[in-house]
N, C-alpha and C positions, 0 to 999 in steps of 0.2 A: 483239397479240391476247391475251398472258396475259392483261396489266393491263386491257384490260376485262372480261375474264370475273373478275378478279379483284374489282373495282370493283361489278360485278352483284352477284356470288356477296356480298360483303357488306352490301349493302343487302338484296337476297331469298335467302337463301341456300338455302332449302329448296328454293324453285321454281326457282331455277339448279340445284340439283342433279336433281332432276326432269328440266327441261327437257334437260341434259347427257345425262344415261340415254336420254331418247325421240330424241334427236337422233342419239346412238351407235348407237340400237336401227334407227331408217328410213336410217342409214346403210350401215350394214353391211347391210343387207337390197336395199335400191337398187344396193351395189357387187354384191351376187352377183346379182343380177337382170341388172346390165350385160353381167356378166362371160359369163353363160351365152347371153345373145341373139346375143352378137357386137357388142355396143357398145365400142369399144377407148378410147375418148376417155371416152365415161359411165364406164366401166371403172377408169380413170387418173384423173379427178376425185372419184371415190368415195375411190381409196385416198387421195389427198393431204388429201380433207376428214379421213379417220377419224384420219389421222394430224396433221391438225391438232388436232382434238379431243382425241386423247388428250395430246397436249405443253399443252394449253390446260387442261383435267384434272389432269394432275400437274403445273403448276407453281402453281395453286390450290391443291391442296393442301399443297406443300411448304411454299406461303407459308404456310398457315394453319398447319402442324406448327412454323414460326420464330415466328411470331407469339405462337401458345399457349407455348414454350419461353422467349420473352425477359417476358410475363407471368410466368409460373410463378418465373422465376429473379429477376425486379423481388419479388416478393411472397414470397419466398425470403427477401431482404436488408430487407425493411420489417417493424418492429415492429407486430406486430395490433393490440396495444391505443393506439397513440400516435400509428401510421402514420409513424412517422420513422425513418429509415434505421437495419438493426442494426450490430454493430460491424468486423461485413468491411469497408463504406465508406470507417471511419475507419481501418482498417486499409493501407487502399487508398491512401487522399488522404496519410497520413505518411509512407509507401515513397516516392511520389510526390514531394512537400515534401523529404524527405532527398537523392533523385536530382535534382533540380533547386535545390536550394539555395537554398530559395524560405523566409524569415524564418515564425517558427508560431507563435501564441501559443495553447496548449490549456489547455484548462479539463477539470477532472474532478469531479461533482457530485453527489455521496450524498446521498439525500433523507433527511432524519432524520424518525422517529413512525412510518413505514409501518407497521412492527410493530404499535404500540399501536392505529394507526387499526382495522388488519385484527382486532385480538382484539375491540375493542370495538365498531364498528360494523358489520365484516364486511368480509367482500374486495373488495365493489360499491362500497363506501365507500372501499377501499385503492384501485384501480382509479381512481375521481373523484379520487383525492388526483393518483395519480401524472399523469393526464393533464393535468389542471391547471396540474402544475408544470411538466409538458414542455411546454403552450401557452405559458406566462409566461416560460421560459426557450426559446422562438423567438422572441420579442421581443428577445431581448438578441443575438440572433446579428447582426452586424456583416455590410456587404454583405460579397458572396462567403465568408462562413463557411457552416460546419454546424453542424447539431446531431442526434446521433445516441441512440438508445438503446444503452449500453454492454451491461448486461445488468441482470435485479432489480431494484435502485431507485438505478443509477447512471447517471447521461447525460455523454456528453463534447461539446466543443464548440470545434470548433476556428476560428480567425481569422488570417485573414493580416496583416502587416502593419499589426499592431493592438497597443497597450502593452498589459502583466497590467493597469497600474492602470485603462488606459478600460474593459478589459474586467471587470475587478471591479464599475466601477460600472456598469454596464450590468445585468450580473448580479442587484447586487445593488436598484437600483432593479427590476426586473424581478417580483420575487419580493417586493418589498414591499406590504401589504395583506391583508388577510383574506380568506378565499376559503370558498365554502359547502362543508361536505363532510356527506353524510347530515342535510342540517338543520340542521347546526353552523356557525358562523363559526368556521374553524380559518385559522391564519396558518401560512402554507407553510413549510419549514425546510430547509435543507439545508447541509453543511458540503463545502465548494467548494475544491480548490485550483489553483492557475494558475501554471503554467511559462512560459517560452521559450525558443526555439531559440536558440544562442550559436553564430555566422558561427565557422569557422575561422580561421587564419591563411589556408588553401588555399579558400576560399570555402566548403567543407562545412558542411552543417547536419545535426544528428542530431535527426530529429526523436521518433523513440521516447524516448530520454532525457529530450525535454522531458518528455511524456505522462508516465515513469517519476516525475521530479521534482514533476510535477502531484499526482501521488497520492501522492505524502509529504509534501508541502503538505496534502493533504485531510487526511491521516489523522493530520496535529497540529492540523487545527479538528476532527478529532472528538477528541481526546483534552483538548483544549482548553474542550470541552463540547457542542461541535457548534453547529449557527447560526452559522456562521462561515466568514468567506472569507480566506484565505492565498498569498500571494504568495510563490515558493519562494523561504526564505533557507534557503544552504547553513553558517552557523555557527547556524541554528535547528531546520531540519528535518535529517532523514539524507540524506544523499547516495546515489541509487540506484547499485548494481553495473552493470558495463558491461548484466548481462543484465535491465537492469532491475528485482532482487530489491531489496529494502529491508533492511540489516544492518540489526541492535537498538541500534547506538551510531549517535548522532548524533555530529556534527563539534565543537558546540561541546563534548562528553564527554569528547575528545580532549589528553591535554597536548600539544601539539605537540611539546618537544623534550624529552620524557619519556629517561632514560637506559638504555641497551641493559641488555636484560636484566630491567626493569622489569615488574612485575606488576600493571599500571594499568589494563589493557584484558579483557575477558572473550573468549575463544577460544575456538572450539566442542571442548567435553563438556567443559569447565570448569566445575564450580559458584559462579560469583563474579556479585555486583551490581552492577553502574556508583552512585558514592556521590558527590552533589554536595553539597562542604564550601566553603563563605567560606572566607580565608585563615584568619581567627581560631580559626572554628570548628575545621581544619587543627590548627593549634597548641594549640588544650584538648585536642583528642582524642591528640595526642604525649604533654602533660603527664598527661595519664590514662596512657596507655602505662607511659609513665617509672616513674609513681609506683605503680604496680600492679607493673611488674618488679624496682623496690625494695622493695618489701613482701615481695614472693614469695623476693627474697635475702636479709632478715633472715628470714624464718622458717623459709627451709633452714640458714641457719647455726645459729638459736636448735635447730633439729630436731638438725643434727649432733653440736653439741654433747650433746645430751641424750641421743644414741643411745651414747656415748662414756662413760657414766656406767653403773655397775652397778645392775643393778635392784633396788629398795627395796619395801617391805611396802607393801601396799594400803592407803589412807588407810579410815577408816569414816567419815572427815566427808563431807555430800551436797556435789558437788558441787569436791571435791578430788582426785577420781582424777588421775593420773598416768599418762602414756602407757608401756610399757613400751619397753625400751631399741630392739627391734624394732619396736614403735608409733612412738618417732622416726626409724628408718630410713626406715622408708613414707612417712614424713610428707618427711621429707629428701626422696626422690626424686619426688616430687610436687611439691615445691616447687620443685625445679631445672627441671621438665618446663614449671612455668606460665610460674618463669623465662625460661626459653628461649623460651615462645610470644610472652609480651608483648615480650620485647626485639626477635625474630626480627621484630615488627609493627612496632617504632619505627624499625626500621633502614630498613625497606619504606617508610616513610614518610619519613624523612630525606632523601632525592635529591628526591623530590615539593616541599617544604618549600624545599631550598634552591631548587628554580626557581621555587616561586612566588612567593620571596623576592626571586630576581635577575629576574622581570618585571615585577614590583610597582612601580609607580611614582607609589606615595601615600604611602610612608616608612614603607613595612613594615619593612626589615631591620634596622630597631633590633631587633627580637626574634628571638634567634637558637634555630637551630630547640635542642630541651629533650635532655638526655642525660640518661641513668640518675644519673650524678652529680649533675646540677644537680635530680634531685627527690630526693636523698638528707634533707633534712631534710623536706620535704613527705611523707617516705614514711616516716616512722618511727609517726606514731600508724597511718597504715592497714598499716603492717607487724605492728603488732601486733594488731589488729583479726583483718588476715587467720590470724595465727598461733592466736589464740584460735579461728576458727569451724571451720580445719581439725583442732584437735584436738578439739573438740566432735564435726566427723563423722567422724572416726577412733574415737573414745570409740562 
């Protein structure tokens, strides 16, 4: 009995409910008419109808309060502008994928221009863009995938049982050709990267990592220039944290067997650069070192010296001053200070040097990494150079 009155109620809903009210109404009016004549059977039939009506009543509408609830909660999880699932789904299906151990290939897909479309044609025109791209990239979804709206102008899109490279070209066939936007032929853009799941030894699959890996594939085609789709390599891109965060050094930044102690990597509240040298390059930048911390000790010697000498009468030729005996002290301990920096830098660099020396396996180690000694004759005219400018800015 519910399910037809259900089955009514939604083809005429109004007049069922109508009808329901007048039927309750000659109901209850017919049981107390029973009841007071002395009818015991009309009396008993009355109650069992009202009480059917009303179970027939509320479970109509219960159904209609699940009904409206599992809409409300569908159009909850659906993007308005694209109609394609938001990112709870995807959220949903990789918990899922990780608990069953079920292989994932995810794609993560940044439209590039939206900015410039939205400044210069407007948001209707940003809107055309992004739905466009979102129609052109469900063409690439592979049976049993998705494709979701991440959030802004990101979609992910996941596949089972699918290689990054079919899925690359899917992608990128997908997104190939010029599409109208406000009037325009504009060609779609977007910088894409694509993970997979890696089986355990124990059959586990982590599927967030891949999704984490996805997006640090993406975010070297955007740094790459964008228009571009990436397949995660971990000696290219960074490797994500267990929590999914992205460190600032990538893998290949990394010297592998760097020696303890070593000051090669930037730490957080550190102020240092990640500096990528050729071996060679490596080796002029020592030979600078060297030959700058040779200069810097001839002209603390030439300084001591001169600090050691009694002070003489002030020259009146331009251009002859002399430092006094105290102008070469200063000058001395300056000199020792640059000293110490540039040595304290070639030493830093000497351990880097000899391992990139001992992996080199193109006949690098004929060049053996530079000491302050071996730029002692290299460092005598810039010793003097430097000893010349720092008594100028002493002067």
């Amino acid at each position: 009995m519910p399910t037809m009155f259900h089955d009514r109620t939604q083809r005429h809903p109004t007049a069922a409910r109508h009808g329901l009210m007048l039927a309750a109404f000659v109901l209850a009016n017919a049981t107390v008419l029973a009841a007071f004549t002395g009818h015991t059977f009309l009396t008993a039939v009355g109650v069992i109808a009202l009480g059917c009506a009303y179970l027939a009543g509320h479970a109509t509408a219960a159904r209609r309060y699940q009904q409206r609830l599992v809409h409300e909660v569908a159009e909850a999880r659906k993007d308005p502008l694209t109609g394609l699932p938001n990112r709870a789904l995807a959220d949903e299906m990789l918990a899922a994928a990780s608990r069953g151990g079920a292989p994932i290939t995810v794609a993560l897909i940044d439209v590039n221009g939206l900015h410039s479309i939205n400044g210069n044609l407007g948001h209707a025109a940003g809107d055309q863009y992004l739905t466009i791209i979102a129609r052109r990239l469900a063409q690439a979804v592979p049976p049993h995938g998705v494709l979701v709206r991440q959030g802004g102008d990101e979609f992910t899109l996941l596949a089972w049982n699918t290689e990054p490279q079919d899925l690359a070209d899917r992608i990128g066939v997908a997104l190939a050709g010029r599409a109208v936007i406000g009037g325009y032929r504009i060609q779609p853009r977007a910088s894409v990267g694509i993970a997979a799941t890696e089986t355990a030894a124990d059959g586990t699959v982590d599927a967030q990592r891949a999704r984490a890996r996805a997006d640090s594939a993406m975010y070297t085609a955007k740094r790459d220039g964008g228009n571009q789709i990436r397949i995660f390599d971990p000696d290219r891109d960074t490797e994500p944290s267990r929590d999914g965060t992205r460190p600032p050094v990538r893998r290949r930044d990394i010297n592998p067997i760097v020696e303890a102690g070593m000051a090669w990597l930037p730490t957080p509240g550190d102020e240092l650069i990640p500096l990528l040298l050729a071996p060679d390059e490596l080796h002029t930048v020592a030979q600078a070192l060297a030959t700058a911390a040779e200069g810097w000790r001839r002209a603390g010697a030439e300084a001591a010296a001169g600090a050691s000498r009694t002070a003489s009468a002030p020259s009146s030729e331009p251009g002859r001053m002399k430092p006094t005996p105290a102008g070469y002290a200063g000058i001395a301990r300056l000199a020792a200070q640059q000293q110490a920096r540039y040595t304290e830098l070639l030493q830093r660099l000497q351990p880097i040097i000899a391992t990139v020396d001992a992996l080199d396996e193109a006949g690098h180690t004929d060049t053996a990494p530079y000491t302050a000694a071996d730029a002692t004759r290299a460092g005598d005219h810039a010793g003097a150079q430097t000893q010349q400018q720092t008594r100028q800015g002493e002067a």
